[in-house]
ROGUMAR-352948 format. One record per residue (C-alpha): residue number from 0; x, y, z. Coordinates in Angstrom, 1 decimal. Layout:
N
+-----+--------+--------+--------+
: pos :     c1 :     c2 :     c3 :
+-----+--------+--------+--------+
: NUM :      X :      Y :      Z :
...
+-----+--------+--------+--------+
***
This chain:
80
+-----+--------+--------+--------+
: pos :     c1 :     c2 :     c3 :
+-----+--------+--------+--------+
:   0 :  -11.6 :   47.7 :   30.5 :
:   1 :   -9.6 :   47.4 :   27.0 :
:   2 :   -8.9 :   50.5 :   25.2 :
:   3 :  -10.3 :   49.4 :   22.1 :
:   4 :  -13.9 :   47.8 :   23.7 :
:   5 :  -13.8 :   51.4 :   25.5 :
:   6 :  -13.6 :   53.5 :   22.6 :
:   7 :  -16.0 :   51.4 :   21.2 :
:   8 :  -18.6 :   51.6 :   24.1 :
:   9 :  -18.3 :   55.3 :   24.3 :
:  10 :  -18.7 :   55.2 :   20.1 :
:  11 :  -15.9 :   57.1 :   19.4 :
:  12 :  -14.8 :   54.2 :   17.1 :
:  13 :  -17.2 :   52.6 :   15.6 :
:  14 :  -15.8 :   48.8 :   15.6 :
:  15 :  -13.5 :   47.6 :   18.0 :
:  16 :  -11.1 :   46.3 :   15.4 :
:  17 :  -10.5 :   49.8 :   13.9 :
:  18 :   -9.8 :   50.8 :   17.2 :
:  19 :   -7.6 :   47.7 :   17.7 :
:  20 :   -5.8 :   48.7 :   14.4 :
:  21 :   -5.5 :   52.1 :   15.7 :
:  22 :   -3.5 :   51.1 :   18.5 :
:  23 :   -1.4 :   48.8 :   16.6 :
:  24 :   -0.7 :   51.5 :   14.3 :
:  25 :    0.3 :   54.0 :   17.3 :
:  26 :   -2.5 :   56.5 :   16.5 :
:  27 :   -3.6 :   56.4 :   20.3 :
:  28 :   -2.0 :   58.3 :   22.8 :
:  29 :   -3.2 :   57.7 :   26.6 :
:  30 :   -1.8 :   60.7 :   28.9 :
:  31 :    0.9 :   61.2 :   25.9 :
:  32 :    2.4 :   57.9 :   25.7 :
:  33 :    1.8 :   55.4 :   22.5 :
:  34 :   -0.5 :   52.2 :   23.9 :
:  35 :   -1.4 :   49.1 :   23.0 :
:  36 :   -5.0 :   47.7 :   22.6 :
:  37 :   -4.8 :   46.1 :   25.9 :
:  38 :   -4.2 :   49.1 :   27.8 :
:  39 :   -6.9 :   49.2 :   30.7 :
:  40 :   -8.7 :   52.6 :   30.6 :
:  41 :   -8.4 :   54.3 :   33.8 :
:  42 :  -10.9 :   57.6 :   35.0 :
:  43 :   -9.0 :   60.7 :   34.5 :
:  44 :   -7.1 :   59.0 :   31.7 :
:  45 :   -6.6 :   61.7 :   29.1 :
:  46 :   -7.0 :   59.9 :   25.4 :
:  47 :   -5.5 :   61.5 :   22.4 :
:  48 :   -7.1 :   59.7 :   18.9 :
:  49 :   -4.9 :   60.7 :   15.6 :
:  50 :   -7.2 :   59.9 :   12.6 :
:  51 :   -8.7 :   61.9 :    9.9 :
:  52 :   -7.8 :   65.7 :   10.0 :
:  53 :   -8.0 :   66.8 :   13.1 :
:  54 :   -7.0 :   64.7 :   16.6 :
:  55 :   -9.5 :   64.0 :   19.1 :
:  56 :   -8.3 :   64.6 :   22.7 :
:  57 :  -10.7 :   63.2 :   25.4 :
:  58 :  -10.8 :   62.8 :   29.0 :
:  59 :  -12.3 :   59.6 :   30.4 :
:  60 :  -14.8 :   60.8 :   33.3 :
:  61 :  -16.5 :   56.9 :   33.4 :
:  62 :  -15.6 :   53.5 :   32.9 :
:  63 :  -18.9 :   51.4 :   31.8 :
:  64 :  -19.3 :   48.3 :   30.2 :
:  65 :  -22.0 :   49.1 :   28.2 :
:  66 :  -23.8 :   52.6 :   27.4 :
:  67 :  -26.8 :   53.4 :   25.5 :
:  68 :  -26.4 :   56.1 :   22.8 :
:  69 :  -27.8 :   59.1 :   24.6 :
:  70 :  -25.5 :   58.1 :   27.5 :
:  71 :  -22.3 :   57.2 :   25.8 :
:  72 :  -21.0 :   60.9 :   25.6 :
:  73 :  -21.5 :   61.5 :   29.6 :
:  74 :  -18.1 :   59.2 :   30.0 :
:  75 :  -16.2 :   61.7 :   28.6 :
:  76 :  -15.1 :   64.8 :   28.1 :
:  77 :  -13.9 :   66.9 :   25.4 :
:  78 :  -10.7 :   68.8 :   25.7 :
:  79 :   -9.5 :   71.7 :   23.2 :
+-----+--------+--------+--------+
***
């Protein structure tokens, strides 16, 4: 799956062309290298988000296509 469909599946980003703009802009970093918006999301991919104040570092523990809201924070994991 897409970076940008992930991170919005898992609603870390809200819309999928914020996180698409994200990417373009180089504020996503997948196991510290700058990616594109068509980088497919891998489990055990460690994501690192740069917007707003403080970065967001996540590890991906599931790769789903969709996820309800309760569910959507079981397919990752929260680092620092």
């Amino acid at each position: 799956m897409r970076i940008d469909k992930y991170l919005k599946v898992i609603r870390v980003i809200k819309r999928r062309t914020v996180a698409n703009e994200a990417c373009d802009a180089g504020r996503i970093f997948v196991n510290g290298r700058v990616i594109k918006a068509s980088y497919d999301v891998k489990e055990g991919d460690v994501i690192e988000i740069n917007m707003g104040q403080k970065p967001l570092k996540i590890k991906v523990l599931n790769v789903v296509e969709y996820a309800k809201k309760e569910d959507a924070a079981q397919n990752y994991e929260v680092i620092e």
